[in-house]
PyMOL Python script that loads the backbone (N, CA, C, O; Angstrom):
from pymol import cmd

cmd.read_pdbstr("""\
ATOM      1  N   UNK A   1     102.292 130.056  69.153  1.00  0.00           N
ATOM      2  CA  UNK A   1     103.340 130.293  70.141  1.00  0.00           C
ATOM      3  C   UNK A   1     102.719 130.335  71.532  1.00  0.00           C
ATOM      4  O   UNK A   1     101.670 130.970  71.648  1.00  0.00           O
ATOM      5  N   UNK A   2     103.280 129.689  72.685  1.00  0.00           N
ATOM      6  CA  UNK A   2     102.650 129.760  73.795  1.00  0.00           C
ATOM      7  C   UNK A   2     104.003 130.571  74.730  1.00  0.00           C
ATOM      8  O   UNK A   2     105.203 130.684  74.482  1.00  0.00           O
ATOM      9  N   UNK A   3     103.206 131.007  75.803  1.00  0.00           N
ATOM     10  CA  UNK A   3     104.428 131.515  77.126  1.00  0.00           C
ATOM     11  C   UNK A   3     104.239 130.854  78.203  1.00  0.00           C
ATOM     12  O   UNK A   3     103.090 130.487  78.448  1.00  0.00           O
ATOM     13  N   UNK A   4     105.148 130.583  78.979  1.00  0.00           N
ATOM     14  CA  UNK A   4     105.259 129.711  80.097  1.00  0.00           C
ATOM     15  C   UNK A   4     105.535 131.365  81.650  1.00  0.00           C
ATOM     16  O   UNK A   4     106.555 132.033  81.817  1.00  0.00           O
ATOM     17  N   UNK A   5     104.581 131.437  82.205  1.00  0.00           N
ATOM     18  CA  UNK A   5     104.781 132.476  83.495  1.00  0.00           C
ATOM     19  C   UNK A   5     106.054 131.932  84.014  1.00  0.00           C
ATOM     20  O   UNK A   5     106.103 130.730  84.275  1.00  0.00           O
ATOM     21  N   UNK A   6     107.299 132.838  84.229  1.00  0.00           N
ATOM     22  CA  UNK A   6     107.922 132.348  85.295  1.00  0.00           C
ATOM     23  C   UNK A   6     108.746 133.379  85.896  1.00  0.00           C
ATOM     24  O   UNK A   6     109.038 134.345  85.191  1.00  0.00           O
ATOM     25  N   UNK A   7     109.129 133.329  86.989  1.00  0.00           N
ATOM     26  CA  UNK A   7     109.740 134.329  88.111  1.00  0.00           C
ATOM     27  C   UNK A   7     110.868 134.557  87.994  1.00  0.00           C
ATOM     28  O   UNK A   7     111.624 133.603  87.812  1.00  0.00           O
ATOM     29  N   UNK A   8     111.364 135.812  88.050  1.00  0.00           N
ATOM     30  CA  UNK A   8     112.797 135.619  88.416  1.00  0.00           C
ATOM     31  C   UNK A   8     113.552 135.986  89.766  1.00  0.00           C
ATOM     32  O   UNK A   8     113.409 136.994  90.459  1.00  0.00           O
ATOM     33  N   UNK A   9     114.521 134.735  89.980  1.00  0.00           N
ATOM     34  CA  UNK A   9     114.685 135.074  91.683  1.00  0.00           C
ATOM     35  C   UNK A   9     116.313 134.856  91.504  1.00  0.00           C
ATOM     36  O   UNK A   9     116.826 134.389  90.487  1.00  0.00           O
ATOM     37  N   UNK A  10     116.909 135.211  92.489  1.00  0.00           N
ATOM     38  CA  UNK A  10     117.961 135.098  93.397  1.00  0.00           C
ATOM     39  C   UNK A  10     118.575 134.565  94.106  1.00  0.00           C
ATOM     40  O   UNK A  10     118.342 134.900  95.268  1.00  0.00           O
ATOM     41  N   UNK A  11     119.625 133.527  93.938  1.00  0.00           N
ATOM     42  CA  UNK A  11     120.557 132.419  94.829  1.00  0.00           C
ATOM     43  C   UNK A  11     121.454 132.695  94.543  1.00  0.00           C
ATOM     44  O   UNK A  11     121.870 133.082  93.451  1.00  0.00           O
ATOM     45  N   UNK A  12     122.238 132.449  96.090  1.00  0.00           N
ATOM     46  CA  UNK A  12     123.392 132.508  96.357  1.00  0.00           C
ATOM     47  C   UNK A  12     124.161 130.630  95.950  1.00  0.00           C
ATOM     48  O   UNK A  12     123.551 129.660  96.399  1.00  0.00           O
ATOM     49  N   UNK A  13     125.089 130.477  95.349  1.00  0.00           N
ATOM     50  CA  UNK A  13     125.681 129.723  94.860  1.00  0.00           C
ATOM     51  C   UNK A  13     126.989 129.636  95.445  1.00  0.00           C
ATOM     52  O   UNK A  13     127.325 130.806  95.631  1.00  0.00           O
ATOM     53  N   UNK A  14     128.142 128.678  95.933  1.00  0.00           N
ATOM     54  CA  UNK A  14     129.585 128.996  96.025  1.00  0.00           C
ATOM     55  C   UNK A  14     129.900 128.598  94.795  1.00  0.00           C
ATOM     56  O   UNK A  14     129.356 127.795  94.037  1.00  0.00           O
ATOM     57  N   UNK A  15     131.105 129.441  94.667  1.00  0.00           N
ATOM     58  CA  UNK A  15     131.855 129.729  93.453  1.00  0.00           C
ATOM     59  C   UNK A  15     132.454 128.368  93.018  1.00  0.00           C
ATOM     60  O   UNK A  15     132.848 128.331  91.852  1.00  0.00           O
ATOM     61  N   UNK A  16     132.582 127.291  93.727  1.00  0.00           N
ATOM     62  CA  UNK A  16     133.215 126.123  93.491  1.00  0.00           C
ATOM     63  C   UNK A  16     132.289 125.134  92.773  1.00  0.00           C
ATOM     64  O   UNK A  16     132.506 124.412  91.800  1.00  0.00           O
ATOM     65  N   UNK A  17     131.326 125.285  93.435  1.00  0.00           N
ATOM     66  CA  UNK A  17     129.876 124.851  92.848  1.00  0.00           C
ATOM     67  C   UNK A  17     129.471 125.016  91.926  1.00  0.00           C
ATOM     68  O   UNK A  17     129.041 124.138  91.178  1.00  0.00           O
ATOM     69  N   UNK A  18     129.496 126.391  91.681  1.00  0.00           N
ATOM     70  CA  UNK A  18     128.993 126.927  90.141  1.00  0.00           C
ATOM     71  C   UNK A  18     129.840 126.499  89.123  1.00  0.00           C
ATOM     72  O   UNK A  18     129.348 125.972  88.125  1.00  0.00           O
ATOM     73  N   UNK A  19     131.341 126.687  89.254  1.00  0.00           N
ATOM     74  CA  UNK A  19     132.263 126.622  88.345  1.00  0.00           C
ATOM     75  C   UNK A  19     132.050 124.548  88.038  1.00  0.00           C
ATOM     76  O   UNK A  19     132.096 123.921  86.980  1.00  0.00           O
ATOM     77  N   UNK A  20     131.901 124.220  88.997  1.00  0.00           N
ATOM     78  CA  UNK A  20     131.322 122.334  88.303  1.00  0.00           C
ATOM     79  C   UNK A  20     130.264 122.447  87.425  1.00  0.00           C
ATOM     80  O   UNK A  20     130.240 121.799  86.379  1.00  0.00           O
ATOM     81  N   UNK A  21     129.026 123.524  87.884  1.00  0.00           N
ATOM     82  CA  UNK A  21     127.710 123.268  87.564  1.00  0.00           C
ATOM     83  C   UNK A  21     128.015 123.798  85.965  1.00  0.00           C
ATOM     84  O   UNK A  21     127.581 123.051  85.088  1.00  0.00           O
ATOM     85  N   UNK A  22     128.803 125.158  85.481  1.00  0.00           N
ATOM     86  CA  UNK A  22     129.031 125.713  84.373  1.00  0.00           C
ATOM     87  C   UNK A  22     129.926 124.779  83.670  1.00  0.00           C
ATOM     88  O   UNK A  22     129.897 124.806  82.440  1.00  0.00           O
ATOM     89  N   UNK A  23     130.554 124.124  84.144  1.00  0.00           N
ATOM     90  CA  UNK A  23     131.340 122.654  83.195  1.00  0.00           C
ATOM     91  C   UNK A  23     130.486 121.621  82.774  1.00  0.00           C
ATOM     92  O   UNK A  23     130.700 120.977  81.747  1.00  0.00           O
ATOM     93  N   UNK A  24     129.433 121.414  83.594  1.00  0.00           N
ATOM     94  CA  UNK A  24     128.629 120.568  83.041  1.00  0.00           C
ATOM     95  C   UNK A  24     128.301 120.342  81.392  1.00  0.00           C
ATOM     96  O   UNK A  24     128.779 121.355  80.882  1.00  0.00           O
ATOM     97  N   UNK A  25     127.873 119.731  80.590  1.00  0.00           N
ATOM     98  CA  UNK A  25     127.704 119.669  79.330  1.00  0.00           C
ATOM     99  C   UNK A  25     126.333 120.113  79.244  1.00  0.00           C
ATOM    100  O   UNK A  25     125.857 120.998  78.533  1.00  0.00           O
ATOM    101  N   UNK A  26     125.620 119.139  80.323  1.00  0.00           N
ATOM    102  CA  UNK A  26     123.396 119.665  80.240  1.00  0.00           C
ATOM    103  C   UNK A  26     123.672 121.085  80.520  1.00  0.00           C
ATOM    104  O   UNK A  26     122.763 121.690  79.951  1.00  0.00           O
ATOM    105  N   UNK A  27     124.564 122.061  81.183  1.00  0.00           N
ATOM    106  CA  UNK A  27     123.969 122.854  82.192  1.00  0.00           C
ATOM    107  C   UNK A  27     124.747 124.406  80.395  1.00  0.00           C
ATOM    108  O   UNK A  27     124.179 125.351  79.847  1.00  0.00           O
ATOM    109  N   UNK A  28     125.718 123.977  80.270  1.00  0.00           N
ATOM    110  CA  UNK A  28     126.194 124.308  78.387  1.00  0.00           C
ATOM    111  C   UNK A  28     124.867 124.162  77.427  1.00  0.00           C
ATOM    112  O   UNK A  28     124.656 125.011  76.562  1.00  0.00           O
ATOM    113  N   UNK A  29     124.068 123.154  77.601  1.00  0.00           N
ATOM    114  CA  UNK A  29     123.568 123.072  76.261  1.00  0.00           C
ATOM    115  C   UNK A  29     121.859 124.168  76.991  1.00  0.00           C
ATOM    116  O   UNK A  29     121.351 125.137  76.426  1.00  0.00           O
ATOM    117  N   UNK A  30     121.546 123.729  77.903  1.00  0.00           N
ATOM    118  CA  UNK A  30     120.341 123.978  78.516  1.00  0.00           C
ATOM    119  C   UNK A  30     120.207 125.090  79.369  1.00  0.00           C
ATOM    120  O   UNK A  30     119.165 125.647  79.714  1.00  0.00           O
ATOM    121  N   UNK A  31     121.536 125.393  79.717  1.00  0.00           N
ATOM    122  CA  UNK A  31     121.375 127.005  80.704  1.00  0.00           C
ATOM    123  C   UNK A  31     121.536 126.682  82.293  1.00  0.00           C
ATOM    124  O   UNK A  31     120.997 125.689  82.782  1.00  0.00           O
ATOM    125  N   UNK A  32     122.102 127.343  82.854  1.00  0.00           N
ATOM    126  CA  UNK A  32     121.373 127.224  84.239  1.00  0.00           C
ATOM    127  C   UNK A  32     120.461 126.975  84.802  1.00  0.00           C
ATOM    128  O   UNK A  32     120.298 126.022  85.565  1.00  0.00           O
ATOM    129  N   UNK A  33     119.426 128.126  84.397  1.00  0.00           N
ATOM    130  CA  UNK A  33     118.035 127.801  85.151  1.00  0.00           C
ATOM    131  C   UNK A  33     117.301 126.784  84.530  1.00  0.00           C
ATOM    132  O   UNK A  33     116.196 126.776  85.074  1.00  0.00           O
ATOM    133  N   UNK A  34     117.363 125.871  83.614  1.00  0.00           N
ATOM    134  CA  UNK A  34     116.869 124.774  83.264  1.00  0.00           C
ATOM    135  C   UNK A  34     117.357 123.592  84.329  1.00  0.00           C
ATOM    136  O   UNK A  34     116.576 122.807  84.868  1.00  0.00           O
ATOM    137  N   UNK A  35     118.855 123.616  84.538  1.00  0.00           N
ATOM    138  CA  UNK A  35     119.285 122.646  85.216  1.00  0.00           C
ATOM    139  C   UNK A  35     118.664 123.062  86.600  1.00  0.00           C
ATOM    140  O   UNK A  35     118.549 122.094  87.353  1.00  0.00           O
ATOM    141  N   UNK A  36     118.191 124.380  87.180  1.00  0.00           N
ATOM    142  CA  UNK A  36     118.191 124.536  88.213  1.00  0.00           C
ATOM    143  C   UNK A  36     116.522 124.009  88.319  1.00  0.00           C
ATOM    144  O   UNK A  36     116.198 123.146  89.134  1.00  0.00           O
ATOM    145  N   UNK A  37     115.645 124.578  87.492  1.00  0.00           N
ATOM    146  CA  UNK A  37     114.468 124.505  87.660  1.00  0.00           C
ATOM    147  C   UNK A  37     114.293 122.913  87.655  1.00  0.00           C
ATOM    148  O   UNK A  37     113.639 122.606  88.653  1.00  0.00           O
ATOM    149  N   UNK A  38     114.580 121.976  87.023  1.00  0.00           N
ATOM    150  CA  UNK A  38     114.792 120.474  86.894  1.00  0.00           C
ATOM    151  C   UNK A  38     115.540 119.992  88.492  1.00  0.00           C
ATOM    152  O   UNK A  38     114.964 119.369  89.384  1.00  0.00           O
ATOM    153  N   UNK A  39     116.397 120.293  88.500  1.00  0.00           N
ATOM    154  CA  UNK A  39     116.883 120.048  90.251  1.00  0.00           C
ATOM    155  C   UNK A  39     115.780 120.214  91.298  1.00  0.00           C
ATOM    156  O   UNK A  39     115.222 119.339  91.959  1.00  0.00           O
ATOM    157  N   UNK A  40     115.603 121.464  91.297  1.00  0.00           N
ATOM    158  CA  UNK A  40     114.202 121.761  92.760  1.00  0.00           C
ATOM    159  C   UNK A  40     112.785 120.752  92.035  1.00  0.00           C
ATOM    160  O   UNK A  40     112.137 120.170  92.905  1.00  0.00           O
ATOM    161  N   UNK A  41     112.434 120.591  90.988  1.00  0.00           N
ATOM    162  CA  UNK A  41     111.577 119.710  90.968  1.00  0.00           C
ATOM    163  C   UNK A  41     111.931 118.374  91.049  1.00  0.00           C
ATOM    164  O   UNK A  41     110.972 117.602  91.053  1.00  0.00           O
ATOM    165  N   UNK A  42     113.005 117.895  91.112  1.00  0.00           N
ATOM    166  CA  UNK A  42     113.279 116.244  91.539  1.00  0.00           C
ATOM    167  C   UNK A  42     113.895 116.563  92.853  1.00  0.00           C
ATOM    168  O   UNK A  42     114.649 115.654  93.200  1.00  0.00           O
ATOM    169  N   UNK A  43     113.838 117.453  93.625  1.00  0.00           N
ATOM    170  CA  UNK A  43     113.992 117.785  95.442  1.00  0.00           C
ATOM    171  C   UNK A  43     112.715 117.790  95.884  1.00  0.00           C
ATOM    172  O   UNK A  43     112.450 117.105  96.872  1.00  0.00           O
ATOM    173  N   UNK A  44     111.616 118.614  95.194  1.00  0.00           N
ATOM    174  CA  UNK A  44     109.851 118.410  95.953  1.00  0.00           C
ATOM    175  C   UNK A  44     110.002 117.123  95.318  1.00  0.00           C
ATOM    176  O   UNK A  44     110.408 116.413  96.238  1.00  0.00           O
ATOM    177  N   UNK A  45     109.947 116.684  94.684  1.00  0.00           N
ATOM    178  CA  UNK A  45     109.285 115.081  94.483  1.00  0.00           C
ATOM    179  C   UNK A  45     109.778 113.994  95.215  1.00  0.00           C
ATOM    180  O   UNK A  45     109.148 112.993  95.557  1.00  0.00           O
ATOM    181  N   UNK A  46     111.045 114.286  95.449  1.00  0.00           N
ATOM    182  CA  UNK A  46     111.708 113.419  96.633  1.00  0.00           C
ATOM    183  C   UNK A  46     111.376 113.505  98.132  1.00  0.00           C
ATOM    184  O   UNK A  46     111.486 112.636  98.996  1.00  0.00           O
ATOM    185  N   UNK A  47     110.713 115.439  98.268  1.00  0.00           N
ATOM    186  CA  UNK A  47     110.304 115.337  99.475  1.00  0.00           C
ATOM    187  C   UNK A  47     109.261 114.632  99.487  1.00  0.00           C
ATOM    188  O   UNK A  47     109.219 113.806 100.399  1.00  0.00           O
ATOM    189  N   UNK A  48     108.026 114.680  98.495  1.00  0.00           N
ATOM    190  CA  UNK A  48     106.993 114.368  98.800  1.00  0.00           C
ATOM    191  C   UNK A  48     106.683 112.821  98.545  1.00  0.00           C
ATOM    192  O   UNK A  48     105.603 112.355  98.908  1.00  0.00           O
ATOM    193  N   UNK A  49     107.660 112.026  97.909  1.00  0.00           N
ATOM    194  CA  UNK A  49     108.086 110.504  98.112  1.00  0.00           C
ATOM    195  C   UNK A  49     108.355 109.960  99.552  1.00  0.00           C
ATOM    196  O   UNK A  49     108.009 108.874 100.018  1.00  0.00           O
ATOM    197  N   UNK A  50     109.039 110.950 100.132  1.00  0.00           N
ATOM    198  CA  UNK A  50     109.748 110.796 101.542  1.00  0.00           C
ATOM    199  C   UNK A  50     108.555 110.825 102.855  1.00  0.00           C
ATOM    200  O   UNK A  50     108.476 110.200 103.912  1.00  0.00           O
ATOM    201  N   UNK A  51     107.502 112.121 102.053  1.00  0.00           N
ATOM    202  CA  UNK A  51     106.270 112.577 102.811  1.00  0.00           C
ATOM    203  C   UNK A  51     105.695 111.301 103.093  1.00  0.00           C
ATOM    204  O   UNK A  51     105.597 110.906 104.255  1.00  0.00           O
ATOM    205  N   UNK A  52     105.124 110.305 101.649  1.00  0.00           N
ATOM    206  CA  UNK A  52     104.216 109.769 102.245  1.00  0.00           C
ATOM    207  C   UNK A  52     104.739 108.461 102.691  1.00  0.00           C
ATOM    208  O   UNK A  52     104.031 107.687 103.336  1.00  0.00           O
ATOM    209  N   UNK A  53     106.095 108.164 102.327  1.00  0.00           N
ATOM    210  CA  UNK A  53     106.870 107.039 102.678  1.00  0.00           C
ATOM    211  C   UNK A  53     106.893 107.086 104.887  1.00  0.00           C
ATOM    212  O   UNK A  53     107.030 106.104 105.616  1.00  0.00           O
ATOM    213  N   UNK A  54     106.733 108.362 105.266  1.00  0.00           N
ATOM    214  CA  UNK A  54     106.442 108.477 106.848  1.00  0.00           C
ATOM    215  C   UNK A  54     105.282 108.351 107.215  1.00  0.00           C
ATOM    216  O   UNK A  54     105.087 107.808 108.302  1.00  0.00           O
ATOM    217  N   UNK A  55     104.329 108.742 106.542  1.00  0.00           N
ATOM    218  CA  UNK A  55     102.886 108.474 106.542  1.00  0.00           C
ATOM    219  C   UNK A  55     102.604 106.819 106.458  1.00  0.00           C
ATOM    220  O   UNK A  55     102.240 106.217 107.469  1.00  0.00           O
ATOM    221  N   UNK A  56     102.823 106.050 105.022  1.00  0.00           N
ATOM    222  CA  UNK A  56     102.453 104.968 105.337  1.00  0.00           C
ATOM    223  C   UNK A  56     103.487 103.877 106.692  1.00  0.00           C
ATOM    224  O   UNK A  56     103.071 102.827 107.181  1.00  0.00           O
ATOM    225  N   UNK A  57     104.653 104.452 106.967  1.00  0.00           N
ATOM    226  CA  UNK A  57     105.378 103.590 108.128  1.00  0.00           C
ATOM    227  C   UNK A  57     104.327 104.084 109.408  1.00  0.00           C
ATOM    228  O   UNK A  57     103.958 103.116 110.073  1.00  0.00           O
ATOM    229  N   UNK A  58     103.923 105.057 109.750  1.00  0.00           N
ATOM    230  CA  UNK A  58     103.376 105.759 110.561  1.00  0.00           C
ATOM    231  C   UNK A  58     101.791 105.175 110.701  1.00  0.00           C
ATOM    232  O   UNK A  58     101.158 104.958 111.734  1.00  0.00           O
ATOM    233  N   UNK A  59     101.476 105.040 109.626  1.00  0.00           N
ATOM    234  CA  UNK A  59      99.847 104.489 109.398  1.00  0.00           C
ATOM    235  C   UNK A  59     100.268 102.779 109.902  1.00  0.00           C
ATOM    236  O   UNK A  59      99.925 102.343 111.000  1.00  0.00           O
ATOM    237  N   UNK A  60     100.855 102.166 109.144  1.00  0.00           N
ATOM    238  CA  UNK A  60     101.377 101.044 108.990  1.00  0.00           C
ATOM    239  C   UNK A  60     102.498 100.228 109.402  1.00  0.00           C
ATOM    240  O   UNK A  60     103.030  99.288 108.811  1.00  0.00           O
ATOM    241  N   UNK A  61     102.813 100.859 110.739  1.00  0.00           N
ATOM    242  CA  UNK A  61     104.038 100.756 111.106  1.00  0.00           C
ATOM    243  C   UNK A  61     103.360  99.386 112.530  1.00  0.00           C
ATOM    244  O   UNK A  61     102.185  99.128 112.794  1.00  0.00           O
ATOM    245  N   UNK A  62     104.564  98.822 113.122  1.00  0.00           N
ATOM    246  CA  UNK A  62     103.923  97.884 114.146  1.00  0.00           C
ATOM    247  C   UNK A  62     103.021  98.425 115.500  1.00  0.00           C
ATOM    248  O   UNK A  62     102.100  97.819 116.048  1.00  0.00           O
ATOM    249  N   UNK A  63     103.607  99.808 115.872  1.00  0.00           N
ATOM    250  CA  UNK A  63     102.989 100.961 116.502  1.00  0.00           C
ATOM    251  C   UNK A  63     101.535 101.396 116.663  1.00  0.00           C
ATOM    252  O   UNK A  63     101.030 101.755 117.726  1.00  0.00           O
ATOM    253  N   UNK A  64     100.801 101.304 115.243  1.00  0.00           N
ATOM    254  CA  UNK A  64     100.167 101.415 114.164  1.00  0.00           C
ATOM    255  C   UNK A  64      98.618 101.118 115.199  1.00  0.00           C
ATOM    256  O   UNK A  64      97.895 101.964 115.725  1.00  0.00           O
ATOM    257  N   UNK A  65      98.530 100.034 115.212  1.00  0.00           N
ATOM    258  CA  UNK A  65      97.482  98.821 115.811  1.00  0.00           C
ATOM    259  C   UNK A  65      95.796  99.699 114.726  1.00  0.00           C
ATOM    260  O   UNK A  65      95.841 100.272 113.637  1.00  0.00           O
ATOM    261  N   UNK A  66      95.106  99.551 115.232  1.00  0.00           N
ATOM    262  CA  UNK A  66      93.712  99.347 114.600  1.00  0.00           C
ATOM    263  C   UNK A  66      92.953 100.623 114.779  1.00  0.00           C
ATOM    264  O   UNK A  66      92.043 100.809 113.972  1.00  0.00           O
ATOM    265  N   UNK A  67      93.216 101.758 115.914  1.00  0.00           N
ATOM    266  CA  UNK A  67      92.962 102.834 116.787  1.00  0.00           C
ATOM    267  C   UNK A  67      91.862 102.283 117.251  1.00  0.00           C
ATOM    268  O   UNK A  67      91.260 101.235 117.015  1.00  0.00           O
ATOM    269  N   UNK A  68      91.579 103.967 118.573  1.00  0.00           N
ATOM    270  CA  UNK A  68      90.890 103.311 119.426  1.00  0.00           C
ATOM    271  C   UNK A  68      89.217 103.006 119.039  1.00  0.00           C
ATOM    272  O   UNK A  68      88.811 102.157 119.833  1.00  0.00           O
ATOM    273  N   UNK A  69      88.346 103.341 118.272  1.00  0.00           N
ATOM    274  CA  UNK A  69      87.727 103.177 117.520  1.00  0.00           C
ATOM    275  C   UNK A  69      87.811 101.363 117.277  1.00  0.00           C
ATOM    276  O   UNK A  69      86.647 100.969 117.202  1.00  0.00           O
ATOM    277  N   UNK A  70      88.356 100.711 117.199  1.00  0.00           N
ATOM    278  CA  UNK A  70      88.690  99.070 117.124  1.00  0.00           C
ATOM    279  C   UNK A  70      88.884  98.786 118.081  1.00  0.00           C
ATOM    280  O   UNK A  70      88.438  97.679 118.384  1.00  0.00           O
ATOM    281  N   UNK A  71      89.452  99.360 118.885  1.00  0.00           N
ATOM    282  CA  UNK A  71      89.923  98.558 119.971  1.00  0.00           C
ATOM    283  C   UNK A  71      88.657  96.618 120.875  1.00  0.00           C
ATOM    284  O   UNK A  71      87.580  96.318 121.391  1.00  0.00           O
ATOM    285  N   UNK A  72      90.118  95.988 120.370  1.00  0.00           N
ATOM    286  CA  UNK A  72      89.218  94.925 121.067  1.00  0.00           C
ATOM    287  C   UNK A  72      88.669  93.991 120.190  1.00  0.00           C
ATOM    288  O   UNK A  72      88.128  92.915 120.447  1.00  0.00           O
ATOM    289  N   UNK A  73      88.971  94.795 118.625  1.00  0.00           N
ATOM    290  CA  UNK A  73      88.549  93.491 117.379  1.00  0.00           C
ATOM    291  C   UNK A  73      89.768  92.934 116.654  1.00  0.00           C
ATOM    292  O   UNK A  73      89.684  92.734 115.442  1.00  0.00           O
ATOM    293  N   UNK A  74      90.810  92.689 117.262  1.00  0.00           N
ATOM    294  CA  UNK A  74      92.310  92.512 116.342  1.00  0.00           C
ATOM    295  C   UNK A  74      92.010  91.107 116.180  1.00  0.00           C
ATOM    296  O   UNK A  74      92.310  90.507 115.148  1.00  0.00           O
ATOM    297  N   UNK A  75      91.525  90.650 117.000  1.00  0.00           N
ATOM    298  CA  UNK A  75      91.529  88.832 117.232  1.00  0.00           C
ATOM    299  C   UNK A  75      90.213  88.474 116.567  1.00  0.00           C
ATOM    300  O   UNK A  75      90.132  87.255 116.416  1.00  0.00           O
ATOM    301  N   UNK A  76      89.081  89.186 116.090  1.00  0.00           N
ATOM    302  CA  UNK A  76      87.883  88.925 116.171  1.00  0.00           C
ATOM    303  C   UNK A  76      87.535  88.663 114.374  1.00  0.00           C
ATOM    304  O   UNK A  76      86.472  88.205 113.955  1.00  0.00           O
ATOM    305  N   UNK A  77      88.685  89.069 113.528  1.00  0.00           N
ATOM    306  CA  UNK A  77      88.558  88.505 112.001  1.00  0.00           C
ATOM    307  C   UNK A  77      89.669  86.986 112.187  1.00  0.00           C
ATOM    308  O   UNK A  77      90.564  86.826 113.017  1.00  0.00           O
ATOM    309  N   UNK A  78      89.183  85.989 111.048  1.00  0.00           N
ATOM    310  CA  UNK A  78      90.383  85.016 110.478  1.00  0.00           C
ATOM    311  C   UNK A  78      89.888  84.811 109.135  1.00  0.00           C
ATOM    312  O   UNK A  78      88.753  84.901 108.666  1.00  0.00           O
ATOM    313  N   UNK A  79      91.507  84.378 108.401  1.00  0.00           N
ATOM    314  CA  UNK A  79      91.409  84.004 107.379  1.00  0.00           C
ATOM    315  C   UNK A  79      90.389  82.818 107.387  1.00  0.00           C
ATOM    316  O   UNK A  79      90.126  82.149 108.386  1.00  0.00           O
ATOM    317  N   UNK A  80      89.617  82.568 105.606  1.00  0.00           N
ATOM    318  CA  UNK A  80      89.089  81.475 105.442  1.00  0.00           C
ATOM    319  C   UNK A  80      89.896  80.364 105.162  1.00  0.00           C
ATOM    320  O   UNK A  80      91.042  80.476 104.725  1.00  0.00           O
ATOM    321  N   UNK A  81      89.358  79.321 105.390  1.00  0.00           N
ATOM    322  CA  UNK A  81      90.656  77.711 105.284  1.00  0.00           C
ATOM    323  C   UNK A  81      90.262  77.598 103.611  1.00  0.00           C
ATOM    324  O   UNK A  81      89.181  77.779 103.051  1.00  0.00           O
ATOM    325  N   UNK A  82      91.688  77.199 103.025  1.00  0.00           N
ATOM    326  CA  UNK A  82      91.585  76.960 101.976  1.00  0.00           C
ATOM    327  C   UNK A  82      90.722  75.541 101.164  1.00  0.00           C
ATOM    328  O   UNK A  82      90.716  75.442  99.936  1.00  0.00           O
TER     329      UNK A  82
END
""", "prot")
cmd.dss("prot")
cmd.show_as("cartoon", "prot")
cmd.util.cbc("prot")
cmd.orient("prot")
């Protein structure tokens, strides 16, 4: 038998909300905090999809150029001729 550590915390919910979320069939078979704990982990993963999706536009964006560290070699590679 193993145990899984976990916390217990406190949210505020509207009542309109909940009463969809308690109709649910997953949220019947699996509980609340299953559906809930499954929700906030596909919200960080979306943030952190989103994270590096700004990072590489940001790294890689047209803005971007070579930094200043390069400066002055953009022109100085070419492709080889086939």
């Amino acid at each position: 038998m193993y145990s899984i550590a976990m916390k217990t915390i406190q949210i505020t919910v509207d009542e309109k909300l909940l009463a969809r979320l308690d109709a649910d069939e997953e949220t019947r078979r699996d509980g609340r905090s299953a559906v809930f704990r499954r929700a906030a982990a596909e919200y960080l993963r979306h943030r952190k999809r989103a994270s590096i999706a700004t990072g590489y536009r940001s790294g890689y964006g047209k803005k971007a150029g070579l930094g200043a560290e390069f400066q002055g070699w953009e022109d100085e590679g070419s492709w080889p001729h086939d």
